[in-house]
Structure formats: C-alpha cells, structure tokens
FITI-300792 format. One record per residue: residue in three letters; x, y, z of N, C-alpha, C in turn. Coordinates in steps of 0.1 Angstrom, whole numbers, padded with zeros to 4 digits, always signed. Each point is the difference from the previous one (the first is absolute). Last residue first. Example, Ala and Ser with C-alpha at 12.3 -4.5 7.8 and 13.67 -1.06 7.14 Angstrom:
// FITI-300792
SER+0128-0022+0071+0009+0011+0000-0008+0011+0008 ALA+0003-0057-0001-0009+0012+0000+0009+0012+0000 
//
This chain:
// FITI-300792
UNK-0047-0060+0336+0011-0013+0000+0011+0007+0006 UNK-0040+0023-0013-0001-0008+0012+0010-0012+0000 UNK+0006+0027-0038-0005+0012+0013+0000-0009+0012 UNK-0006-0019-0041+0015+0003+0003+0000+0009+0012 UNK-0040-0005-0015+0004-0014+0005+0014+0001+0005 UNK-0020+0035-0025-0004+0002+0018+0002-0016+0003 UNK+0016+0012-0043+0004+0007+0008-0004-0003+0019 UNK-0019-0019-0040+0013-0010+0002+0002+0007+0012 UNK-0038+0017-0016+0001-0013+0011+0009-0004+0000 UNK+0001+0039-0025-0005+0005+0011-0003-0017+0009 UNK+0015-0001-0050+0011+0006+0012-0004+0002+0013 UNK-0029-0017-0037+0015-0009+0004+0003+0008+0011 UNK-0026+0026-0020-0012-0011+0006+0012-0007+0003 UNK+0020+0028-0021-0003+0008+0012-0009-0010+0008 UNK+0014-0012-0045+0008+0007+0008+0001-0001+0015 UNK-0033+0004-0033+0003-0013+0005+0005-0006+0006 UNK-0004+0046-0017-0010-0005+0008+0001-0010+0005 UNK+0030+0013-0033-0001+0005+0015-0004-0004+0008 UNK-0008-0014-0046+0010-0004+0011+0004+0000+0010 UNK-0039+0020-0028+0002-0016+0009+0007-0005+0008 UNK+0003+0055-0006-0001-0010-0011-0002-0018+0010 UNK-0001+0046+0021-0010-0002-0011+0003-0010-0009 UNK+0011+0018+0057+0008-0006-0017-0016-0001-0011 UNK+0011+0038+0044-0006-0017-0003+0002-0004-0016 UNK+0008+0045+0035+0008-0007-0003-0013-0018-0003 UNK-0013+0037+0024+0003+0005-0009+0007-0004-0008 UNK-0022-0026+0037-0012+0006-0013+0008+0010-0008 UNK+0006-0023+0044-0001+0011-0003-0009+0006-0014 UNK+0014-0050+0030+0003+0010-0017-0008+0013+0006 UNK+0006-0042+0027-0008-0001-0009-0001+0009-0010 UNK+0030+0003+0042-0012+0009-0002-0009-0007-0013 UNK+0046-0013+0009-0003+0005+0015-0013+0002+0002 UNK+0017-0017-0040+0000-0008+0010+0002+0007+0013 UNK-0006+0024-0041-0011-0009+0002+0006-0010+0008 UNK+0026+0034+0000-0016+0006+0002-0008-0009+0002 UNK+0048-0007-0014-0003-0001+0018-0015+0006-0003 UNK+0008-0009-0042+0006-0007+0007-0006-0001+0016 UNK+0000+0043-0033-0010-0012+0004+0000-0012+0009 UNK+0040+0024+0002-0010+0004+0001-0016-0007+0001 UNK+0041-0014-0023+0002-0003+0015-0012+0009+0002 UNK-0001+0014-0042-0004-0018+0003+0001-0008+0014 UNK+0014+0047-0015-0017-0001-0002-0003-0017+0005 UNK+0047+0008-0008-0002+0009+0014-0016+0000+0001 UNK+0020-0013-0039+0001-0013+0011-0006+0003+0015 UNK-0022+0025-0043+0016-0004+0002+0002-0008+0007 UNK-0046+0003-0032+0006+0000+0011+0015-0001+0000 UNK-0035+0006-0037+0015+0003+0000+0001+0004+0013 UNK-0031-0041-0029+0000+0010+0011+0014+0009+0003 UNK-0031-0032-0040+0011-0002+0008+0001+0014+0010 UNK-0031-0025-0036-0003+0014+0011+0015+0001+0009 UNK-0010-0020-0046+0005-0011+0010-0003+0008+0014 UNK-0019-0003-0050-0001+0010+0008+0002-0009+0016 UNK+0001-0025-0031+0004+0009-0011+0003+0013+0010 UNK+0006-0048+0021-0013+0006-0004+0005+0011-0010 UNK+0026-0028+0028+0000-0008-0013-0016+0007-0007 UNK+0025+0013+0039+0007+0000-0008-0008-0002-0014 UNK-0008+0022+0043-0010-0010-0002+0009-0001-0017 UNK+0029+0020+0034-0010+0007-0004-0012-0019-0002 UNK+0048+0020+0012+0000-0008-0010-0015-0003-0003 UNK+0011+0030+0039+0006+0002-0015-0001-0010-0010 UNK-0012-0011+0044-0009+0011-0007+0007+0008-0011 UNK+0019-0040+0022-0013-0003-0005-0009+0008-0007 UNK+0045+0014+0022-0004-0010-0017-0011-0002-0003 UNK-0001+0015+0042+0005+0014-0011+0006-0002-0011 UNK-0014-0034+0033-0010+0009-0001+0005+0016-0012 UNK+0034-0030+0015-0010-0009-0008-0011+0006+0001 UNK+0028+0023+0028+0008-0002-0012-0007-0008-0009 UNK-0019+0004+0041+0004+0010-0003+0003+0002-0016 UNK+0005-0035+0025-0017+0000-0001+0001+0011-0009 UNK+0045-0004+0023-0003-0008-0011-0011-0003-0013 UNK+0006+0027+0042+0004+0005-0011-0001-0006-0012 UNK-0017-0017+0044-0007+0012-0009+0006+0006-0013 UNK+0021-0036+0025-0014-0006-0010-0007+0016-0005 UNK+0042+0006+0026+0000-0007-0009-0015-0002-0009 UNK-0007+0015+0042+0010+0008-0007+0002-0004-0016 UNK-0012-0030+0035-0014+0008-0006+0007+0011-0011 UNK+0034-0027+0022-0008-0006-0012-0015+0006-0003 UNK+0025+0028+0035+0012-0006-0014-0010-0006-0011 UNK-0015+0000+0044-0002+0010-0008+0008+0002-0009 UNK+0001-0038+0022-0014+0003-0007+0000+0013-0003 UNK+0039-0012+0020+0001-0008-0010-0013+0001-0002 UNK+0009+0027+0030+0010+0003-0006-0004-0009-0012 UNK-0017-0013+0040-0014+0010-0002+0010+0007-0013 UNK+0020-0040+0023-0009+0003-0011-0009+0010-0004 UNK+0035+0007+0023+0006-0008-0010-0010-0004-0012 UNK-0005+0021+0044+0007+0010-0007-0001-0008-0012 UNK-0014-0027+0035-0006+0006-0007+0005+0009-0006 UNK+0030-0021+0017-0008-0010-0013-0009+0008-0001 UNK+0040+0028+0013-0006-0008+0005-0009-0008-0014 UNK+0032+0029-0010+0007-0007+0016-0010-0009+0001 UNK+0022+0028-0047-0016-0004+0011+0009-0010+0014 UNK+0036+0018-0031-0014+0011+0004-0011-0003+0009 UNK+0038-0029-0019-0005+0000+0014-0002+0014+0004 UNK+0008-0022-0044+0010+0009+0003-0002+0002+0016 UNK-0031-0030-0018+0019-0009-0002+0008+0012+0005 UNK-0046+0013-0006+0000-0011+0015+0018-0004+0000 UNK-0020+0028-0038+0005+0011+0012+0002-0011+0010 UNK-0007-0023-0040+0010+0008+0001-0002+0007+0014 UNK-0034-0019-0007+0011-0013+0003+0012+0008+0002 UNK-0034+0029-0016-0003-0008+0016+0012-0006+0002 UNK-0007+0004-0043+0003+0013+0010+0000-0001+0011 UNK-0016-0028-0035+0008-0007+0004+0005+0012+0011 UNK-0032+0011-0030-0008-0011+0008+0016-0002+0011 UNK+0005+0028-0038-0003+0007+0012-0005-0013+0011 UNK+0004-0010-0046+0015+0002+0004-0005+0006+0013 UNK-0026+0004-0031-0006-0015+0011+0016+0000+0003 UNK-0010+0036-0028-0008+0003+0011+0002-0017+0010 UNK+0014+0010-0048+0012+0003+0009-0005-0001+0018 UNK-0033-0003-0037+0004-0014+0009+0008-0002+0004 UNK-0011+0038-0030-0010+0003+0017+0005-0014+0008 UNK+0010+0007-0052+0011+0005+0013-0006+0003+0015 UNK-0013-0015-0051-0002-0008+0018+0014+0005+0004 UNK-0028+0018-0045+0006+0000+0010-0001-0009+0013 UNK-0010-0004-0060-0002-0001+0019+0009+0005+0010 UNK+0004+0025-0046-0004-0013+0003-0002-0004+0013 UNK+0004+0038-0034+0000-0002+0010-0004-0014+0005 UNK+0021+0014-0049-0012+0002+0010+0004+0001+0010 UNK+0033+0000-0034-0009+0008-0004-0009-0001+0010 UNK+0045-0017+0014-0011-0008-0008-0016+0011-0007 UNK+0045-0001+0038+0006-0004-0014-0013-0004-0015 UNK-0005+0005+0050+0010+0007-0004+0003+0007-0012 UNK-0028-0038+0020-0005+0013-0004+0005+0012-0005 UNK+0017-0043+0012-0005+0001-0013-0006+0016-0001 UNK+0027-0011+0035+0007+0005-0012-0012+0001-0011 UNK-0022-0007+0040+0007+0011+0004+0010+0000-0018 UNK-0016-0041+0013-0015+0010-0003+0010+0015-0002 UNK+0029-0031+0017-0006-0005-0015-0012+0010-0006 UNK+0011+0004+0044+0010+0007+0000+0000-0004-0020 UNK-0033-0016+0036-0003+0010-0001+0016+0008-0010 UNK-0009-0049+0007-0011+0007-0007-0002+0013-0003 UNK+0039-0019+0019-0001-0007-0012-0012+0006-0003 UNK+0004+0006+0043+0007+0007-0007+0002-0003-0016 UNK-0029-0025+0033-0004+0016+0000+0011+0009-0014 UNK+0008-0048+0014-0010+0005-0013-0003+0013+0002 UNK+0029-0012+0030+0008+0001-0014-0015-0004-0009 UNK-0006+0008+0040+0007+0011+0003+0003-0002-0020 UNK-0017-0037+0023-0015+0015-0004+0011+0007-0004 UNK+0016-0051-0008+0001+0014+0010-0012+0013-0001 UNK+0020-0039-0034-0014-0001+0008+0004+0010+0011 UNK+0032-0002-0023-0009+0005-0011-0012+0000+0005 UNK+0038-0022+0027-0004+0019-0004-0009+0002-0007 UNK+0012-0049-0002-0011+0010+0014-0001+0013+0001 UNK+0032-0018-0033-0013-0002-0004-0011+0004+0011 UNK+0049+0007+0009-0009+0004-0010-0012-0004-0001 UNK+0032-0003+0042-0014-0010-0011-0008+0008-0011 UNK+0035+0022+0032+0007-0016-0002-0011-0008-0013 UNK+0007+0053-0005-0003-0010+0001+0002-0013+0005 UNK+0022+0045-0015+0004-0009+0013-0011-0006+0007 UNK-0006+0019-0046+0016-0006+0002+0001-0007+0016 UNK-0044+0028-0006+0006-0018-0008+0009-0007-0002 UNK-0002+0045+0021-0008-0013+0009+0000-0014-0006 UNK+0017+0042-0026+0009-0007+0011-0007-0008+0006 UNK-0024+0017-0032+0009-0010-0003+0011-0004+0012 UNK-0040+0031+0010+0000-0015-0004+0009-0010-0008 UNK+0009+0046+0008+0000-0004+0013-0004-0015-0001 UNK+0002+0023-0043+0011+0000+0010+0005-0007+0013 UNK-0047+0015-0021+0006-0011-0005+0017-0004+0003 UNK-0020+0035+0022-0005-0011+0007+0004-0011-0010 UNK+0013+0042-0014+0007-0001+0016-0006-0017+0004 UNK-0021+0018-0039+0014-0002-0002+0006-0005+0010 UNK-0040+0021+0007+0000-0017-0002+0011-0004-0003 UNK+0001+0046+0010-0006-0009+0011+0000-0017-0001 UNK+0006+0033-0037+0011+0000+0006+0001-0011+0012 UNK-0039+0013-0022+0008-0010-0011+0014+0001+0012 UNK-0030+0031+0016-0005-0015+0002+0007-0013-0009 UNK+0011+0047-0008+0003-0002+0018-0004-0018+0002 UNK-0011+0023-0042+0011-0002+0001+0006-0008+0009 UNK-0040+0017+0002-0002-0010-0006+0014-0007-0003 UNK-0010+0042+0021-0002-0008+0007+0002-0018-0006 UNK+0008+0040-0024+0010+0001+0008-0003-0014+0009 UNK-0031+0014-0043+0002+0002+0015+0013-0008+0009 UNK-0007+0005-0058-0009+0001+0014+0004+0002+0009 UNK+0022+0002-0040-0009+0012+0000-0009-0003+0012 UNK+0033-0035-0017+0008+0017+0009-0012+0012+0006 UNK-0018-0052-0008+0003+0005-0008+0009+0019+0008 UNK-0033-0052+0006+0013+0008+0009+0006+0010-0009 UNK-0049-0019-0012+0011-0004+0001+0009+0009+0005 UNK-0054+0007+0002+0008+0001-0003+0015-0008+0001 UNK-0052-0018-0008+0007+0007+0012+0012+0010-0009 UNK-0043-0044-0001+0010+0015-0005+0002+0006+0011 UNK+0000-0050+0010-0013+0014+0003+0012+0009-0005 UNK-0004-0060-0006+0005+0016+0000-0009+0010+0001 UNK+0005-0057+0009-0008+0012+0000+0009+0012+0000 
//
C-alpha cells in the first residue's frame, strides 16, 4: 500500500533530512548488533531487530522513491516496554513496588504510542480500495490525543475516524485496551 506523498528531495524540510540521518545511525547500530551476534538467526526473531528491519527499510525506500510510503516508525515505541529493566540493572529503582508501578507505566506508555502510530496509518491510508478513500490529515500529535480521549472518556466527539478502517480500529482497540488495563 502507498499514500501520495512527497519524496525526500533538498527543497523539503530539514526535518526529513534529520530522520534519514536518524535511521542511518540505527542501520549502523543494527549492523553492529548483528556482528556480535552469538545466534544470528534468533536475532532476527527479537522485537528489537524486527522493529528495526521494519522501520529503518521503510525509512530508505521512502527516501529514495517518488511516494510516501508506509511509515512504521511509531514501533521504535516498543523499545520503551524494556525501560523499566534498564532503570532496575542501573539500580535507579529500589523497591518492587517502585519497579512495578515503573514497568506498567512504561508498557501503557508504550502501547499508547504505539496505538497511536497505527491509528494515524489507519487514518491516512484511508478506505483504500474505494475511489473516494476519505482518508484523514491527522498528525501523530491529533492521534495520541484522540487516543487518550476515547479511553479515558469514550470520545469527545472532536476527533473520530470516518473511514471503515478506523472505525474498526477503534472497535478492536478500546476492549483489547481495558483488558490490557486489568492485567
């Protein structure tokens, strides 16, 4: 699936530059990890190394390609799940409850951005396969938004999706959410 767009080109935005540079840095960073690999082939299964293979591949094509093409750069976001672990090894947290009340809010953290980031594909890539796809020009910042509205409050009503997708979306998202909630 592609969504017109513009390509990385001198005449756009500095920012765009910034983010090719960013994945550079991480494609880099993923080849060292693979060199000092003991089990290649288990790396590849790792979240950390499909996160990056998804989001850093996505990142050149777009680069380099007349469209805009999917972005998954929001599943840099499940990298945060493990945060916790980190501040407990550096012996920031002390206690267990510190530790865990640190490691759910990390992974709510996480899942919102994440939710976040797939609600703001879902609404750009629109009702694809229709002629008139209604697709929506939410930013990421509109989408955490909605997001926290409709699972603190059932929506507000300024922010709601209009294509199937969304909608369907959101029917998915609000029971996984409050399940994950009580776990």
């Amino acid at each position: 699936l592609i969504i017109q767009g513009l390509c990385l080109t001198p005449g756009l935005s500095i920012l765009n530059w910034c983010d090719l540079a960013i994945h550079t840095y991480f494609l880099v960073y993923f080849l060292l990890r693979l060199g000092a690999a003991v089990d290649r082939n288990m790396f590849f299964f790792k979240i950390t190394s499909l996160v990056d293979v998804l989001t850093i591949c996505g990142s050149y094509v777009a680069a380099f390609q007349p469209r805009y093409h999917l972005d998954l750069g929001f599943l840099r976001a499940l990298n945060i799940f493990n945060f916790g672990e980190v501040l407990n090894y550096m012996g920031i947290l002390s206690s267990n409850h510190v530790i865990e009340t640190v490691d759910v809010f990390f992974i709510m953290f996480a899942m919102w951005m994440v939710a976040s980031g797939l609600i703001h594909l879902i609404i750009h890539l629109g009702d694809f396969w229709e002629e008139d796809h209604k697709a929506l020009q939410w930013n990421y910042l509109d989408c955490c938004y909605f997001l926290l509205v409709t699972m603190s409050t059932v929506g507000f009503g300024d922010f709601y999706p209009v294509t199937i997708l969304g909608r369907l979306y959101i029917c998915v998202f609000i029971p996984v959410a409050i399940v994950s909630l009580r776990m």
